[in-house]
C-alpha positions in Angstrom: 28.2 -26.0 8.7 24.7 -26.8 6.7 23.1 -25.3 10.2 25.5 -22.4 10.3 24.6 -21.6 6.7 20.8 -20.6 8.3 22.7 -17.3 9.8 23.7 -15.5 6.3 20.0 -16.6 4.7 18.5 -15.1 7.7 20.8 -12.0 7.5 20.0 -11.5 4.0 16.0 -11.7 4.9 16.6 -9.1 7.3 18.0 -7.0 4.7 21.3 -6.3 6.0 24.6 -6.6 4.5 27.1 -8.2 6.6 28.9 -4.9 7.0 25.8 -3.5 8.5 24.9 -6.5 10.9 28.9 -5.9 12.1 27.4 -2.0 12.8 24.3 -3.3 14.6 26.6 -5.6 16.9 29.2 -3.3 17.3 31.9 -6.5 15.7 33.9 -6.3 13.2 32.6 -7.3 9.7 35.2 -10.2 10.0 33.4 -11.5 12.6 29.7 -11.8 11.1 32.0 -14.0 8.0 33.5 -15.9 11.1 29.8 -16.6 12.9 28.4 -17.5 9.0 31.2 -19.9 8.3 31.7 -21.4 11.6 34.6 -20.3 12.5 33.4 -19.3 15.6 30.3 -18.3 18.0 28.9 -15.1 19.5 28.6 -14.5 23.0 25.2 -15.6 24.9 24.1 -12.2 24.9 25.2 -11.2 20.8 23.0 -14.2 20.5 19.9 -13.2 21.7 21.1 -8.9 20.2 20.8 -10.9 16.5 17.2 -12.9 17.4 16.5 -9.0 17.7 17.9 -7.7 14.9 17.1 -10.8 12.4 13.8 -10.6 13.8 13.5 -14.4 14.7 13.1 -16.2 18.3 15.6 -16.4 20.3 14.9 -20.3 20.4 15.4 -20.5 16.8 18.4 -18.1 17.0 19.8 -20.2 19.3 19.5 -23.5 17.1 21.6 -22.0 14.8 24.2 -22.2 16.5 24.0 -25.1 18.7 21.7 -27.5 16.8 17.4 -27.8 16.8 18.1 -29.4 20.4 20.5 -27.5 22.1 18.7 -24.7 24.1 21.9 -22.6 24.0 25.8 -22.2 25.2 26.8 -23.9 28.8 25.8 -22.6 32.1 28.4 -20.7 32.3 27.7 -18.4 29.5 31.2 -18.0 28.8 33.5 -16.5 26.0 32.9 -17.1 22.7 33.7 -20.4 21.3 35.7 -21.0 18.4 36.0 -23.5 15.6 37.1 -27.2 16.8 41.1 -26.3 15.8 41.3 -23.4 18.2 39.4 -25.3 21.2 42.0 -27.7 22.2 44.3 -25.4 24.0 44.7 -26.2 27.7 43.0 -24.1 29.8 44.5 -21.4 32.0 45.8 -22.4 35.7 47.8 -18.8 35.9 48.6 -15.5 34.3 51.3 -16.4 31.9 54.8 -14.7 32.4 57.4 -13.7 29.8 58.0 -15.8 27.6 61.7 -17.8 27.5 63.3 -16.9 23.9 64.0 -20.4 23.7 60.0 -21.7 23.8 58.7 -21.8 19.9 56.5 -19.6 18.4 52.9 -20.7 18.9 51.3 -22.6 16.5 49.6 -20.2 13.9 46.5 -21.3 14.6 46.2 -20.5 18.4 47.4 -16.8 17.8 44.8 -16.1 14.8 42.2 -17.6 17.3 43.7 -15.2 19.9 43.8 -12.3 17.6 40.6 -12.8 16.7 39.2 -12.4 20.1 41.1 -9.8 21.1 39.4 -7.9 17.7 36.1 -9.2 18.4 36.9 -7.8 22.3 38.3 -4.5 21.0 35.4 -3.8 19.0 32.9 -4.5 21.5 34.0 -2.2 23.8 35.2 0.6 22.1 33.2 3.5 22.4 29.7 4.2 24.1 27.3 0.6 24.8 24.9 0.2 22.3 21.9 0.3 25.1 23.7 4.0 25.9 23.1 5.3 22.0 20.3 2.9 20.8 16.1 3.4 21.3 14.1 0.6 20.8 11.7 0.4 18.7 8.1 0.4 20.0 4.6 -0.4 18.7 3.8 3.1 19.2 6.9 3.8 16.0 5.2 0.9 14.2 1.9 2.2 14.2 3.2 5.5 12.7 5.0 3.9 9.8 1.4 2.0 9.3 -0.3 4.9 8.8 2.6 6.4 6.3 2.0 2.9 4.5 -1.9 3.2 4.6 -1.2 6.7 2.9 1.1 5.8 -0.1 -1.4 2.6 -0.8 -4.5 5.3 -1.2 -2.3 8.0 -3.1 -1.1 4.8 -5.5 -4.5 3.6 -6.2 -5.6 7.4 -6.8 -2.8 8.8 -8.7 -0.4 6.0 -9.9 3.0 5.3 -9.1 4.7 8.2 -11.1 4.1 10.7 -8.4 4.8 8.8 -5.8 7.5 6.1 -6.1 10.1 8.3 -5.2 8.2 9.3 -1.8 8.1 5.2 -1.2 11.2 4.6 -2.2 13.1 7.2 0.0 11.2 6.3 3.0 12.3 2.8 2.8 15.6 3.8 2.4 15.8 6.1 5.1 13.5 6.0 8.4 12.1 2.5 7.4 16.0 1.5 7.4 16.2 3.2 10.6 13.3 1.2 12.4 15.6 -1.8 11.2 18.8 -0.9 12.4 17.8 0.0 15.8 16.4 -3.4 18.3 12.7 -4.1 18.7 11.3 -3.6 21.8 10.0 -7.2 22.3 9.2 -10.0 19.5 6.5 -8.8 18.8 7.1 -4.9 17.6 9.8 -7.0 15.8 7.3 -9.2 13.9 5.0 -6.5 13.4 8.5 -4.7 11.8 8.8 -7.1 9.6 5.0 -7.3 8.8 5.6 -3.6 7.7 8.5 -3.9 6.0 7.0 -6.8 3.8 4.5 -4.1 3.4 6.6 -1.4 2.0 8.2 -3.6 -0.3 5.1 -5.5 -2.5 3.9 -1.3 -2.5 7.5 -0.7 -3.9 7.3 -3.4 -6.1 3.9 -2.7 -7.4 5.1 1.2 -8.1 8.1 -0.9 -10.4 5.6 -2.6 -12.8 3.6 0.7 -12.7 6.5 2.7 -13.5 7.8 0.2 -16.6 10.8 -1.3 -14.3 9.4 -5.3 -13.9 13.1 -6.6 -12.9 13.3 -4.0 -10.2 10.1 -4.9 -9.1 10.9 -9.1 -9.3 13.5 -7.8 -6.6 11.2 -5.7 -3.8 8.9 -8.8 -4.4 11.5 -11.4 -3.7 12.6 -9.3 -0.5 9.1 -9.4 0.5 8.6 -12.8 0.2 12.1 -13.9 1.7 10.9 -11.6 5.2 7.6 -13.8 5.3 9.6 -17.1 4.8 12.1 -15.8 8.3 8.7 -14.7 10.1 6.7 -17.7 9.7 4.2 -15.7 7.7 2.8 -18.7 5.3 -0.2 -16.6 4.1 1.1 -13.7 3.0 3.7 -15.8 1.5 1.1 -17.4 -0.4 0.0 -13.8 -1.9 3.0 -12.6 -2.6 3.7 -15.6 -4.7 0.7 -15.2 -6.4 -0.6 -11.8 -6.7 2.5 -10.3 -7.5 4.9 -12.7 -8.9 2.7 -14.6 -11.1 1.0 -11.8 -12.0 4.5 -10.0 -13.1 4.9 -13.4 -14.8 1.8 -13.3 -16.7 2.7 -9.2 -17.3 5.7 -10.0 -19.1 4.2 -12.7 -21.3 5.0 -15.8 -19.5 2.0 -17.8 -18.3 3.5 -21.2 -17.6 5.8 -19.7 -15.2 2.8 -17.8 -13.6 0.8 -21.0 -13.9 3.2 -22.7 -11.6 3.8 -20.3 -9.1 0.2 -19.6 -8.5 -0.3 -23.4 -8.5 2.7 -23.5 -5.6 0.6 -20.5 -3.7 -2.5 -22.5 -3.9 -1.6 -25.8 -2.4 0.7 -23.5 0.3 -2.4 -21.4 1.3 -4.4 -24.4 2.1 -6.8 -23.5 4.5 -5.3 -21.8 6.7 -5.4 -18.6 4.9 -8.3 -16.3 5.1 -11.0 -16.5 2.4 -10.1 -13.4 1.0 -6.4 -14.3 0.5 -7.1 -18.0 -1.1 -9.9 -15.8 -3.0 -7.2 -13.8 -4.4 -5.1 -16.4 -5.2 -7.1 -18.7 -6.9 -8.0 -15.7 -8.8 -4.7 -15.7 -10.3 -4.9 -19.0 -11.0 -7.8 -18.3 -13.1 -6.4 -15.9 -15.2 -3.1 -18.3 -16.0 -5.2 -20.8 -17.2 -7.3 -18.2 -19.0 -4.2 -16.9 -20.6 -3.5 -20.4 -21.6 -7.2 -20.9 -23.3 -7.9 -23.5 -20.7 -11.7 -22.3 -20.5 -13.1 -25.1 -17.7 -10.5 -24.9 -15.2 -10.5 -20.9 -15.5 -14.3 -21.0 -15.3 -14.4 -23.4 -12.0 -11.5 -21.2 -10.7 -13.0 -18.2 -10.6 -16.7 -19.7 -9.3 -14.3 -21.4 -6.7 -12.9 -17.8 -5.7 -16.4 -16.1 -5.6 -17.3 -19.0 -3.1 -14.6 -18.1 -1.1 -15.2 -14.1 -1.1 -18.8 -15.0 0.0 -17.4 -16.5 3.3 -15.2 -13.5 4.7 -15.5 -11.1 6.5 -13.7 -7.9 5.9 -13.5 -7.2 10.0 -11.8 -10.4 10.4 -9.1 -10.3 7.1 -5.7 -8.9 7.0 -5.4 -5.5 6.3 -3.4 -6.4 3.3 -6.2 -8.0 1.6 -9.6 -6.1 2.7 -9.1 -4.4 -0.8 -9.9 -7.4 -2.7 -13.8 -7.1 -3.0 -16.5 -8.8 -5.1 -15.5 -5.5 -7.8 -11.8 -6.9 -7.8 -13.2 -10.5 -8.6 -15.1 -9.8 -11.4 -12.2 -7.5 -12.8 -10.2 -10.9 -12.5 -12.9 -13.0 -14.1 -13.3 -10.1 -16.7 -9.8 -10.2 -17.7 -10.3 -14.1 -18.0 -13.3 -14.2 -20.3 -11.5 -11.3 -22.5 -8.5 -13.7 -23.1 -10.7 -16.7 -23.5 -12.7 -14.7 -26.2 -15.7 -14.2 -24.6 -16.3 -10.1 -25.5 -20.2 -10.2 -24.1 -19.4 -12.2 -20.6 -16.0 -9.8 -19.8 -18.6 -6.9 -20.7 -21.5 -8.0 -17.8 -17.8 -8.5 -15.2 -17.1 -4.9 -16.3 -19.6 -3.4 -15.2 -19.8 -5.1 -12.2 -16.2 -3.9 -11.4 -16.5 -0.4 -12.3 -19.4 0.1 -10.1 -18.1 -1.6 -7.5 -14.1 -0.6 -7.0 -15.1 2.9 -6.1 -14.4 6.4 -7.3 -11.0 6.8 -5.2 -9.4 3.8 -7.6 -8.7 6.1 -10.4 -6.4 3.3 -12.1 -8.0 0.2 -11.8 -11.2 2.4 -13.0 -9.3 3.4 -16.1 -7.8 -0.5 -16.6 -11.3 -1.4 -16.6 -13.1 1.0 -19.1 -10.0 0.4 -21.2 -10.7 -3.5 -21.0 -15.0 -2.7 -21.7 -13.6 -0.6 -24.9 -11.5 -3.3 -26.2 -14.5 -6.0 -25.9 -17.0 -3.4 -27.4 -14.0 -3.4 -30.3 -14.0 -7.0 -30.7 -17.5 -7.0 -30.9 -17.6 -4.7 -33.6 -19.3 -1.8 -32.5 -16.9 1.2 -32.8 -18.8 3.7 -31.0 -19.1 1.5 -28.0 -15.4 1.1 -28.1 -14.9 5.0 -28.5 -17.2 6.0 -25.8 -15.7 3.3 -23.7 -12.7 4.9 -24.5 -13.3 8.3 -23.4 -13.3 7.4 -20.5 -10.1 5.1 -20.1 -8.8 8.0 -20.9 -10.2 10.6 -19.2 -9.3 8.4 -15.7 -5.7 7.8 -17.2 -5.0 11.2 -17.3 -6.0 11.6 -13.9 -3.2 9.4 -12.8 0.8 8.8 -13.1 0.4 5.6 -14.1 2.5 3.8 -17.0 0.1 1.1 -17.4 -3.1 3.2 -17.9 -0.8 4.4 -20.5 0.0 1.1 -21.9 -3.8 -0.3 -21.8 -5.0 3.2 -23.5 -1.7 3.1 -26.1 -2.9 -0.9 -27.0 -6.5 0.1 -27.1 -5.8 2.7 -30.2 -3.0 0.4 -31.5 -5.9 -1.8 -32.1 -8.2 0.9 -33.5 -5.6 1.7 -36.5 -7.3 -0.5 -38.9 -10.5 2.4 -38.1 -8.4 5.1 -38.6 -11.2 6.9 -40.7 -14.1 6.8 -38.9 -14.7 10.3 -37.3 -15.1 8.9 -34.3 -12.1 6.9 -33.7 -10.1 10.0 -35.0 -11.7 12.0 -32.6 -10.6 9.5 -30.1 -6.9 9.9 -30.8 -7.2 13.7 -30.9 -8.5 13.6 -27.4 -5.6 11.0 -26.2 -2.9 13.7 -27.6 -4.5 16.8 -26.1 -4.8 15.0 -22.6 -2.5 12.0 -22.5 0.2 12.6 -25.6 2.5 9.5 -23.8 -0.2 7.1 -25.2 -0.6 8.2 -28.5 3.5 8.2 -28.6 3.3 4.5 -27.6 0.6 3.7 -29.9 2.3 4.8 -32.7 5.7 2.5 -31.2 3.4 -0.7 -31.2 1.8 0.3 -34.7 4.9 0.2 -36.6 6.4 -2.7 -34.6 3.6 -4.9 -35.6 
């Protein structure tokens, strides 16, 4: 039963209810319950239809079922076989004939067992063979949807989340839902599905935290990470983990938590992930032990990453991480030395990231000269901060994105002691001509603190 158990967990990674697994098998949703509980056993052939669907081996499919050494039913591929109470009944010599209305009733047992087949049977073969109505899904598909994923990444770092999510959003829940429902063509369009789909969702999650919705984007992160666990994919596991749920941890104020999570992503990564991943990763590290004021772990952390970043190359990463560059680094080690209190250090970082992330990354740009205004600001010099301000600004409006908004809204928050230099007054003029949202938010955090 602890075996059988693997089945639902693997469904769920997939993404499927069982309701829609029953669809995809042609069963009745009474019969995925029965195969999860252990009640009874597909067919050989529904067997290796779910490796397809669930996007695993048929080895490891197989296990499930029949143990980690069984390689799968008897040689005679027969019926399926139910649970140990129904498998006692002797077998058949001859077709039965009436029965005599003295024999007993069989035993309830036997004729729910026998009901159950003849359901399972029933719904098999009613209507068309899936192989007559389904297409399988080739690399050729796959490649497509790539390309639609490579688009909404560029128009999210452009132009933010709140122009696009809803594009996203609907294509995952329509024909990226339809490239799971139907079979792969071999394992390895199937891997490279799931690859994808792991895709689509950290983009989806990513548009949540940019669009103000952190628990909806804890869930397209967890989905993500559960389809890496069922493919074997340890790396991007590892970056998930880190880059996105310890960062959404350290986003919503809790840097323990994003402490140990990164932690768990480091010592998973090991060495087998690419430089650029571990790069990333110990990069979040960094900035949890930043966030904590631990100064000489954050400080080797973040040499440790630049170490690591000087050993890749982009031509050999994943394509999931050939954004993180030397300009992302020193954003990371920026946003380190500003929480550890050191305003000049962040500054040098700064401008090392804002000439380096290039002029298509309209957000990070603007999260950046937001960051240099807020150093100039705790360095005391106003029209540093203003100037440096400007220009948040002037790349936040450019974008959909809530938190430019945010990091320009806390940037004049912070200002309100200055409210009467001419200056800072013609800063938040400027912010409610061109980005009113922020000056609306600023004045929310004002009168909270």
């Amino acid at each position: 039963m602890r075996q059988r158990g693997r089945l639902a967990a693997l469904r769920r990674a997939a993404g499927h209810t069982q309701e829609q697994l029953a669809h995809l098998m042609s069963v009745d949703r009474s019969t995925i319950h029965r195969w999860e509980s252990g009640a009874s056993t597909p067919r050989p052939w529904q067997i290796d239809k779910l490796a397809v669907l669930l996007e695993i081996p048929q080895r490891e499919m197989r296990s499930v079922f029949f143990g980690d050494s069984a390689t799968g039913p008897a040689p005679d591929g027969g019926a399926e076989r139910t649970a140990p109470a129904a498998t006692h009944a002797a077998p058949l010599t001859a077709l039965p004939g009436p029965r005599d209305s003295r024999e007993p009733d069989p035993a309830p047992g036997r004729l729910a067992a026998v009901d159950a087949l003849i359901g399972d049977w029933a719904a098999v073969n009613a209507g068309p063979s899936p192989a007559a109505t389904s297409l399988w899904v080739t690399g050729e598909e796959i490649a497509v949807a790539e390309g639609m994923l490579g688009m909404f990444r560029q128009l999210d770092h452009t132009h933010g989340a709140r122009h696009h999510w809803r594009q996203v959003s609907s294509y995952i829940d329509n024909e990226l839902d339809a490239l799971l429902r139907r079979p792969a063509a071999d394992e390895h369009v199937a891997r490279q599905r799931a690859q994808l789909t792991v895709g689509f969702c950290e983009l989806a999650g990513y548009q949540a935290v940019d669009t103000g919705n952190p628990d909806r984007a804890q869930d397209y992160y967890q989905r993500a990470l559960t389809l890496t666990t069922a493919t074997n994919d340890q790396a991007y596991g590892a970056y998930l983990v880190a880059v996105n749920l310890a960062h959404l941890a350290l986003h919503r104020g809790h840097p323990q938590t994003a402490l140990r999570w990164a932690a768990s992503a480091h010592a998973a990564a090991g060495t087998t992930a690419s430089p650029s991943t571990r790069a990333a990763i110990t990069a979040v590290l960094a900035r949890a032990n930043a966030r904590l004021l631990r100064e000489h772990e954050a400080t080797a952390l973040i040499l440790e990453a630049e170490q690591l970043l000087n050993t890749a190359d982009p031509h050999d990463e994943p394509p999931w991480i050939r954004y993180f560059t030397h300009a992302y680094l020193a954003d990371e080690a920026a946003h380190c030395l500003h929480d550890l209190g050191r305003a000049p250090a962040a500054r040098t970082q700064l401008t090392d990231a804002l000439h380096g992330v290039g002029a298509d990354r309209v957000r990070r740009r603007a999260i950046d000269a937001a960051l240099l205004a807020a150093t100039w600001l705790r360095s005391s010099d106003l029209d540093q901060a203003v100037a440096a301000g400007r220009d948040a600004v002037a790349f936040a409006a450019r974008t959909g994105s809530g938190r430019c908004v945010e990091r320009v809204a806390g940037l004049l928050a912070d200002m309100r002691h200055h409210g009467d230099y001419a200056p800072v007054r013609d800063l938040r003029d400027f912010v409610r001509a061109v980005l009113p949202e922020a000056d609306t938010l600023a004045v929310t955090m004002t009168s909270d603190s």
